[in-house]
Steps between C-alpha positions, in 0.01 A plus 500: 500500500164450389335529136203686537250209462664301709481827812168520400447123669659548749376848557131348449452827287482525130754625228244764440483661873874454515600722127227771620721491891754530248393834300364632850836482621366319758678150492815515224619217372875399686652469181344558103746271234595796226519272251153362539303684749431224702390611850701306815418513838634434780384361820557744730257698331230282572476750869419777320246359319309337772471850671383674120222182574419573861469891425281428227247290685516730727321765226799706463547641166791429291649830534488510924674127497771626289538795742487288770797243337712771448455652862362788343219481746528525890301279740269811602391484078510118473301521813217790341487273202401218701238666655357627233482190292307353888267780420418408165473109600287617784290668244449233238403212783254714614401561137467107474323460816243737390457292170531195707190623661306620157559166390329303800189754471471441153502087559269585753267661294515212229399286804231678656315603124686349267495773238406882524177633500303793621220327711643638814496791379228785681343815475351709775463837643747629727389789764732765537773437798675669730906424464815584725735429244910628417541588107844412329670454196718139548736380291433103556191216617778468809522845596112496540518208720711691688269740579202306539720351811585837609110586506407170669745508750427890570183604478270275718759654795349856434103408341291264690427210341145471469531878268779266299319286228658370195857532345455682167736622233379700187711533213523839345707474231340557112745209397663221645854579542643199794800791598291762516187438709261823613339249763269657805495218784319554854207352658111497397337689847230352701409838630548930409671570836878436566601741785851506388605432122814240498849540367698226341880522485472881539200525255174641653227291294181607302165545578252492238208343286527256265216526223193250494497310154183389297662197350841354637629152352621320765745120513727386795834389462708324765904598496696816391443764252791388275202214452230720422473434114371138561188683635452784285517305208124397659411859544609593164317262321214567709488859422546428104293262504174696622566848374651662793829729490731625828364817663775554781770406686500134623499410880597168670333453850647224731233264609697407805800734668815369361754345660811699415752164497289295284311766242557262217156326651331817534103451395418802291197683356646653140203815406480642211256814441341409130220698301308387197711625144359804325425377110574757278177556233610558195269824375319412183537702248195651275459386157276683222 
């Protein structure tokens, strides 16, 4: 028998983990001395404790090892908690990746300006278009992506080309919310005529005219959405800066088609509509 300090080196755990195993019920002591309360343990129980260790890693919680230990759990449930904890990991390195990427645009950006600034920053007028476009509300960046590949993989089968011109994707929403994104995406048209209007995945698309703008800031950024913010910080300091408010939902026109398996070096034109702020005169008031 072991004293508990002396498990806990062998164990490579500490005293700590081993008294909360303990009050879990998860990992008893073999024997406890009734006249001190010494905890002993035994070797044998060093098994059990390796597989409380492997489950953990694993991301199990502390209440599906213990039913696991005590065979309270078949192989079809240790088997759906697996998955789901593959699911989760699945989730979080993609998370990463994404931030992976943020990170590399933002050293990027320190390398190709070396600080922020609004230089690049225009404004021009914008004609009024003519847009083929699908309008959705998407929960995620990702789910867009998905169907910007959907469009580009569909649509130049059913509209010739030469009518196709740029990507574009106009954000609706009155506030950002990243789960809940009213998001029309289609193509800018070259032409009025289509002879027939395309589906996509079941979905006929939309015809119609987008609006011409007096005065739209416009800044590129090169990579996904999720980096957008290191470009409209530019736009808006720009707009504070010279007395100009938002007037409209923004746009973001592809300056080249994407390539579906490598958006994250997408080259893309961010708009936003902006008008000059109204300055509320105070009325003067009349004095004897």
């Amino acid at each position: 028998m072991f004293r508990i300090g002396d498990f806990s080196r062998l164990a490579r755990v500490s005293c700590r983990l081993l008294r909360h195993y303990d009050e879990l019920g998860l990992l008893k002591p073999a024997i406890v001395d009734r006249e001190n309360g010494y905890r002993l343990y035994s070797a044998a129980q060093l098994p059990r404790l390796n597989r409380i260790l492997v489950l953990k890693e694993l991301g199990l919680s502390l209440e599906q090892i213990g039913r696991v230990l005590d065979d309270k759990a078949s192989a079809a449930e240790l088997r759906a908690m697996l998955l789901i904890r593959r699911a989760d990991v699945e989730q979080t390195l993609a998370a990463e990746s994404d931030r992976l990427r943020q990170i590399e645009a933002r050293i990027s950006l320190i390398d190709m300006e070396g600080h922020l600034c609004v230089d690049d920053v225009l404004v021009r007028n914008e004609p009024a278009r003519r847009i083929l476009t699908l309008r959705k509300s998407v929960r995620s960046f990702a789910e867009a992506r998905g169907i910007i590949g959907q469009l580009v993989e569909s649509v130049p089968r059913q509209v010739p080309r030469m009518i196709l011109g740029s990507l574009i994707a106009i954000a609706h929403s009155d506030e950002f919310e990243p789960d809940a994104l009213d998001v029309e995406i289609g193509y800018i048209l070259n032409g009025d005529s289509i002879q027939r209007v395309p589906s996509v995945a079941g979905v006929v698309m939309q015809m119609r005219e987008l609006p011409c703008v007096e005065h739209l800031a416009v800044c590129v950024r090169v990579g996904l959405p999720e980096q957008a913010h290191l470009i409209t910080a530019k736009v808006a300091q720009f707009v504070e800066a010279n007395g100009y408010s938002l007037a409209g939902p923004s746009r973001e026109v592809f300056v080249k088609a994407p390539d579906v398996e490598r958006m994250q070096s997408s080259v893309v034109e961010m708009q936003y509509p902006i008008e000059k702020r109204v300055r509320l005169v105070q009325p003067r008031v009349a004095t004897d």
